[in-house]
C-alpha distance (Angstrom), angle and dihedral (degrees) to the residues before:
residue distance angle dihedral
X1 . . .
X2 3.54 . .
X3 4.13 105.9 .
X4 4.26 90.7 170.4
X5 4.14 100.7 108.5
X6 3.80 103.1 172.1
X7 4.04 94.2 108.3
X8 4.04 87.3 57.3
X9 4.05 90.3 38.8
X10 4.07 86.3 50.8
X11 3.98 86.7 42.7
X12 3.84 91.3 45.8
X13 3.81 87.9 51.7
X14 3.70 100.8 45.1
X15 3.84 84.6 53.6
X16 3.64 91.8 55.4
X17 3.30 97.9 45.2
X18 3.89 94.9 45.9
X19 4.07 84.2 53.7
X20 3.71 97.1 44.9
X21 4.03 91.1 51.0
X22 3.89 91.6 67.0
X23 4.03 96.7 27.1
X24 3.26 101.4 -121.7
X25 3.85 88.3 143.2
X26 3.87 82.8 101.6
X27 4.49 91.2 62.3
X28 3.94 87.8 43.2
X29 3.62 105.2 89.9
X30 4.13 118.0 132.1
X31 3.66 88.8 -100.4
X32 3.28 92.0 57.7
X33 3.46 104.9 38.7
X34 3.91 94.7 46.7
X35 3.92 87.6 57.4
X36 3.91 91.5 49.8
X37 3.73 91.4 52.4
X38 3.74 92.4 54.9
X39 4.06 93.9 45.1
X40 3.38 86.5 55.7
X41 3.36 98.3 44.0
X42 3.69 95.2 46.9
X43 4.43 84.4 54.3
X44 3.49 86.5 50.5
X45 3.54 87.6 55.7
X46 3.69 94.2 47.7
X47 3.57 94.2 76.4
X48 3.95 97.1 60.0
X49 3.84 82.2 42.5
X50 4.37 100.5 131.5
X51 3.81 96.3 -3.0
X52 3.95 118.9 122.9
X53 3.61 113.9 -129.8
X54 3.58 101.4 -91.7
X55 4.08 94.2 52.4
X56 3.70 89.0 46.9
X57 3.61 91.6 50.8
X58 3.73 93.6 41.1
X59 3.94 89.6 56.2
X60 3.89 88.4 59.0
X61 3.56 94.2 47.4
X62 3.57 101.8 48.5
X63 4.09 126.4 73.9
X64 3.70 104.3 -117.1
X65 3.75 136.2 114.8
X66 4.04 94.5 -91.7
X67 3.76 91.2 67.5
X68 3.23 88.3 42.5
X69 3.71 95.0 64.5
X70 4.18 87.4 39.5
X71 3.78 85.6 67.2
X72 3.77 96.2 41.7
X73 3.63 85.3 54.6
X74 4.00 91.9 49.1
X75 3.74 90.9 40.4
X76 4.10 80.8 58.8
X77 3.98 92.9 43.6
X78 4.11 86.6 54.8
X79 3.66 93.7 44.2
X80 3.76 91.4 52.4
X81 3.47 96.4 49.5
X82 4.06 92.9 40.6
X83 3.44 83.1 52.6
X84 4.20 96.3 54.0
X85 3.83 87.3 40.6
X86 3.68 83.8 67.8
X87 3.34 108.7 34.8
X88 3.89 88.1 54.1
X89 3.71 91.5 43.4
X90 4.00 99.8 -119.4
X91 4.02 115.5 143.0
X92 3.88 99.8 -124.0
X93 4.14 99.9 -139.4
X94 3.71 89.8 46.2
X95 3.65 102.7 51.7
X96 4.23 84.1 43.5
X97 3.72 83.3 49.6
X98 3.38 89.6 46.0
X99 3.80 101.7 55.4
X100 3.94 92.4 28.5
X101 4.22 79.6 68.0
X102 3.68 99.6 44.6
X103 4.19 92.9 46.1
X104 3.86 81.4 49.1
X105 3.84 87.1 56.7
X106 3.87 96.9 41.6
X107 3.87 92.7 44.1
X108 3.35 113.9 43.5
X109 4.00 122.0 -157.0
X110 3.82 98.2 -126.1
X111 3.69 89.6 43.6
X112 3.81 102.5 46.8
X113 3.66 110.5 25.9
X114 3.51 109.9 134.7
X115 3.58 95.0 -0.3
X116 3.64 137.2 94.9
């Protein structure tokens, strides 16, 4: 597993920075923040809205202006939640870490392979 996080310390910081240029510190309280992360999530989700699986994953495969808006709307998801990380003071590859090594723990590879 990859333990190196100086791309998400660099991404964390280029959020911060991009925030702290137009003070918006002030609008970024948890509240806030937790409710941005789910708009955007939920118009991220508007663009598999009635697709079958295989269109949806089609549209993310293929080069065309849909997917580019699917990872406009990600790149806002991540932002959001970079953006909480900090604000609540939690070190984003640690808590991942974190939670990567207690799912590992409460699912098992021999037991959940290829299962849900």
């Amino acid at each position: 597993m990859i333990t190196d996080n100086h791309s998400i310390t660099a991404i964390q910081e280029a959020v911060r920075e991009f925030r702290d240029a137009r003070e918006w510190r002030q609008f970024h309280s948890p509240k806030n923040l937790s409710m941005s992360i789910a708009i955007e999530a939920a118009e991220l989700m508007e663009h598999f809205q009635w697709l079958t699986t295989e269109q949806a994953t089609a549209l993310t495969q293929a080069d065309s202006p849909a997917r580019q808006a699917v990872t406009e709307e990600l790149a806002d998801v991540l932002i959001y939640c970079f953006s909480l990380a900090d604000i609540v003071g939690c070190d984003v590859a640690e808590i991942i870490f974190d939670k990567l090594s207690k799912s590992a723990q409460k699912y098992p590879v021999e037991e959940y392979r290829g299962r849900f």
